[in-house]
C-alpha positions as CSV (number, residue, x, y, z in Angstrom):
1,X,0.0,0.0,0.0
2,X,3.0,2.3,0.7
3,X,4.3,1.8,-2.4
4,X,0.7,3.1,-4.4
5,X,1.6,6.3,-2.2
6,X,4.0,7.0,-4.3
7,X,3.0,6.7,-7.7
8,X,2.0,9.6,-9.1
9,X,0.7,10.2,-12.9
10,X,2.4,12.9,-14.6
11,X,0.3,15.5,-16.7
12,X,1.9,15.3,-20.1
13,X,1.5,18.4,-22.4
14,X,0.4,16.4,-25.4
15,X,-2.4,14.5,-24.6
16,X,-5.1,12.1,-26.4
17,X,-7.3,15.0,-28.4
18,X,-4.0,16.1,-29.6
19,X,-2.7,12.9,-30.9
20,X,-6.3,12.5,-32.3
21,X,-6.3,15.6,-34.2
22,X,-2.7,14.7,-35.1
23,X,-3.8,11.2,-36.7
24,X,-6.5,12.7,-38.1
25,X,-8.9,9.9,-36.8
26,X,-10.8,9.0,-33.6
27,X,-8.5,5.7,-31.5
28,X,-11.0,3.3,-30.5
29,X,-10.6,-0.9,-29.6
30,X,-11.9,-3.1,-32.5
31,X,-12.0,-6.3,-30.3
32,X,-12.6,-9.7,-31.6
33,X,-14.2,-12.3,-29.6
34,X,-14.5,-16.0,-30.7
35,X,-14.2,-19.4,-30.6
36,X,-10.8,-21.0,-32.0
37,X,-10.8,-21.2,-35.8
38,X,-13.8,-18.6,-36.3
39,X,-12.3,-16.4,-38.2
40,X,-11.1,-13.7,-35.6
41,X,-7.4,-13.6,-36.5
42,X,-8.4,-13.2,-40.6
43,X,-11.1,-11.0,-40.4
44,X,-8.7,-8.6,-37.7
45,X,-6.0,-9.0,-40.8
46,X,-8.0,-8.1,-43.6
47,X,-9.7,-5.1,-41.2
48,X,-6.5,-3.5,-40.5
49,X,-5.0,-4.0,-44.3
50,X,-8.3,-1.8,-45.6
51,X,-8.1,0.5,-42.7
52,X,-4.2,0.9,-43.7
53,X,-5.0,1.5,-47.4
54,X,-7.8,4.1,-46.4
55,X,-4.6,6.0,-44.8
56,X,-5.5,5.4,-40.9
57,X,-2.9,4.5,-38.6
58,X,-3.7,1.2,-37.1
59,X,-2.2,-1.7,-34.7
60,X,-3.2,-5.6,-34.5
61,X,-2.7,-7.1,-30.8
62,X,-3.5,-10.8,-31.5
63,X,-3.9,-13.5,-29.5
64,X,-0.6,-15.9,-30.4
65,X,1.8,-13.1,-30.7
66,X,1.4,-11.4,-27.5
67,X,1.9,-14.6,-26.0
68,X,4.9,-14.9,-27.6
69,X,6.4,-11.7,-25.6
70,X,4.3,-9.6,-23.3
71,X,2.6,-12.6,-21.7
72,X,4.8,-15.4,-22.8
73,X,4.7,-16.7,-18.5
74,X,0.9,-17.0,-18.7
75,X,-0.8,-20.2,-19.0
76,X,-4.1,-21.3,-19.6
77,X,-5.9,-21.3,-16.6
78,X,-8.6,-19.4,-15.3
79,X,-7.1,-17.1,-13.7
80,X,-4.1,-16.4,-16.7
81,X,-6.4,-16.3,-19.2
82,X,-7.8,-13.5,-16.9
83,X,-4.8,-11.9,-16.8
84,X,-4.2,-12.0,-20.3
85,X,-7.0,-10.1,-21.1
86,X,-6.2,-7.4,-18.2
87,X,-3.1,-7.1,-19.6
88,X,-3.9,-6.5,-23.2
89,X,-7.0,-4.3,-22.0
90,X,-4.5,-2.3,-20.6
91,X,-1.8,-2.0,-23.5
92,X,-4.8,-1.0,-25.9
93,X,-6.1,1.6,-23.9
94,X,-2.1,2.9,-23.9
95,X,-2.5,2.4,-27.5
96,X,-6.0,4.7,-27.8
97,X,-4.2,7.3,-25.5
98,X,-1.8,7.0,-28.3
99,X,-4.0,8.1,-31.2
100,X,-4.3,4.8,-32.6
101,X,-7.3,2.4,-34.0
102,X,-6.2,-0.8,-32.0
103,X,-7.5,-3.8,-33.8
104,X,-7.3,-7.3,-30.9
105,X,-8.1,-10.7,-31.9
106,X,-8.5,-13.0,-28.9
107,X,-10.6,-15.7,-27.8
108,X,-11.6,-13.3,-24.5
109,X,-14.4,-16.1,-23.6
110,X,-15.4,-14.5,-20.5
111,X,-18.4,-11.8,-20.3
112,X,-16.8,-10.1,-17.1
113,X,-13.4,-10.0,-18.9
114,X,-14.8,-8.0,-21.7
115,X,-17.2,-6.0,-19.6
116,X,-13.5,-4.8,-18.0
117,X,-11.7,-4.2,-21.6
118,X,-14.5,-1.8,-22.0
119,X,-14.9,0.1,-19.0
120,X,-11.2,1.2,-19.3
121,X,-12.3,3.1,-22.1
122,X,-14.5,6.5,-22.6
123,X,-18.0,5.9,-24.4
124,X,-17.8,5.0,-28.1
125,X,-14.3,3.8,-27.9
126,X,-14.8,-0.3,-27.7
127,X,-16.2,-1.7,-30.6
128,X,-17.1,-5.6,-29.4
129,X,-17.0,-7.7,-32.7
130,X,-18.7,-11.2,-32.1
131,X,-17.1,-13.4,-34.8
132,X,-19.8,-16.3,-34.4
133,X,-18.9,-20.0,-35.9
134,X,-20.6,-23.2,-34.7
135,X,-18.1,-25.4,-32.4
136,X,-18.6,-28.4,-35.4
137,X,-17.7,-25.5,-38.2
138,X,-14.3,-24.3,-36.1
139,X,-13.1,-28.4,-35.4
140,X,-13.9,-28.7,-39.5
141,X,-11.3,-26.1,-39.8
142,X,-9.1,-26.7,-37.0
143,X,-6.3,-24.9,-38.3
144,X,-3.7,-25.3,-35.4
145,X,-4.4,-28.7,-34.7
146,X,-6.1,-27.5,-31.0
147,X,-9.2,-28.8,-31.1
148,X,-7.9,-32.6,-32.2
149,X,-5.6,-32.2,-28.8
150,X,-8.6,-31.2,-26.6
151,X,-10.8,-33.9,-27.5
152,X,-7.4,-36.3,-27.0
153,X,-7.1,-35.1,-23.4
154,X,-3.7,-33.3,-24.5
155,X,-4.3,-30.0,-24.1
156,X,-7.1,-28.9,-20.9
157,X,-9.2,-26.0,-19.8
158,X,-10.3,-25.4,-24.2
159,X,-12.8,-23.1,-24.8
160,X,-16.1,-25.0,-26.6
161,X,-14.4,-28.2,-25.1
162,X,-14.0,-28.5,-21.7
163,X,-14.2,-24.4,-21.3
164,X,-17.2,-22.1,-21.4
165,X,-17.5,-19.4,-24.1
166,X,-19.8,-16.8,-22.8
167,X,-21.0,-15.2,-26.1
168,X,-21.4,-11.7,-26.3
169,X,-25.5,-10.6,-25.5
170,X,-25.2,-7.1,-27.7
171,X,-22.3,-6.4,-29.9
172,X,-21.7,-3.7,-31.7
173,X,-21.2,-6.2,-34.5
174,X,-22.1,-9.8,-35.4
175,X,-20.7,-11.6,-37.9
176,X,-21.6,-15.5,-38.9
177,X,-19.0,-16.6,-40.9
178,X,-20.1,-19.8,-41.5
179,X,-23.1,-18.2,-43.2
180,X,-21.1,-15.2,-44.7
181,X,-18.3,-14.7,-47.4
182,X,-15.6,-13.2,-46.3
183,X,-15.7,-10.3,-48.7
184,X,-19.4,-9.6,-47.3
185,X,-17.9,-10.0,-43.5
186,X,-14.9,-7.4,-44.3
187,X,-17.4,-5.0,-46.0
188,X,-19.8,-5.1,-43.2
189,X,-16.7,-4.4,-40.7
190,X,-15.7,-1.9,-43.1
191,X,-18.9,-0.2,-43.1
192,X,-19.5,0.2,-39.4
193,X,-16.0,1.0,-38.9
194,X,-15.1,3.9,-40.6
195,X,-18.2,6.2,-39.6
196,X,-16.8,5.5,-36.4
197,X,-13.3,6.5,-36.8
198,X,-13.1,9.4,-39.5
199,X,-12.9,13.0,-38.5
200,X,-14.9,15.2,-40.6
201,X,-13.0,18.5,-41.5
């Protein structure tokens, strides 16, 4: 507690609304929420490669590669996979102080994990995309070979297998992809996206 006491947040002279105006664009979260294999990693890809070509300054924080570094002592429990999504809830809203259109692609299963992502942010700036994909649809796919381990009892604690996934009740977005192409996905993205982020002159 001592320690807090001591911690104080320095006032910076360039702040958010100037980065903003800088950038040319309003920051927000474009967070991705899904089973394994739904489609949350290429539809975050093909986001941020339009958003790029429209000229908007944009970041992906995905799931594997922040593992890889920022959170590479996590495991999969619970309470890591909480953790996880603290942490990255945190480094986006660094990232919207920042000026920039953060685009995350995690599983983030849990309702009350979300709910937190959110709340860091001001009103308007979380944009909750539901990439929704039947369980049988994303073991079809089964790109990374997960879902074959989970059903073999090697790999524990998978979400849709032995692991809840609480889906999101009102999304700004929801997208089916086993029902959709993937060019009407992105342009549905596309279109509720960039209302959001422009800056009239």
């Amino acid at each position: 507690m001592m320690e807090k006491l001591n911690i104080i947040p320095h006032d910076h002279k360039v702040n958010k609304e100037d980065r903003q105006r800088h950038k040319k664009q309003k920051p927000v979260v474009i967070w991705f929420t899904g089973l394994s294999g739904s489609g949350k990693s290429t539809l975050a890809n093909m986001l941020e490669q339009g958003l790029y070509e429209y000229g908007f300054h944009t970041y992906i924080l995905d799931g594997d590669n922040v593992r890889m570094g920022l959170n590479k002592g996590l495991t999969f429990s619970e309470e890591d996979r909480k953790e996880n999504i603290r942490r990255i809830s945190e480094v986006a809203k660094l990232m919207v102080d920042a000026g920039l259109v953060v685009i995350t692609a995690f599983i983030s299963p849990f309702k009350k994990d979300r709910a937190m992502a959110r709340e860091l942010l001001e009103e308007g700036e979380f944009i909750e995309v539901f990439v929704d994909c039947p369980l049988e649809v994303c073991e079809q796919r089964d790109v990374k070979g997960l879902y074959r381990k989970a059903r073999a009892g090697e790999i524990t604690k998978f979400t849709g297998i032995d692991s809840p996934f609480e889906a999101p009740e009102n999304p700004e977005i929801h997208i089916k992809t086993a029902e959709q192409s993937l060019e009407s996905s992105i342009n549905q993205l596309i279109d509720l996206v960039l209302p959001i982020i422009q800056i009239k002159n």
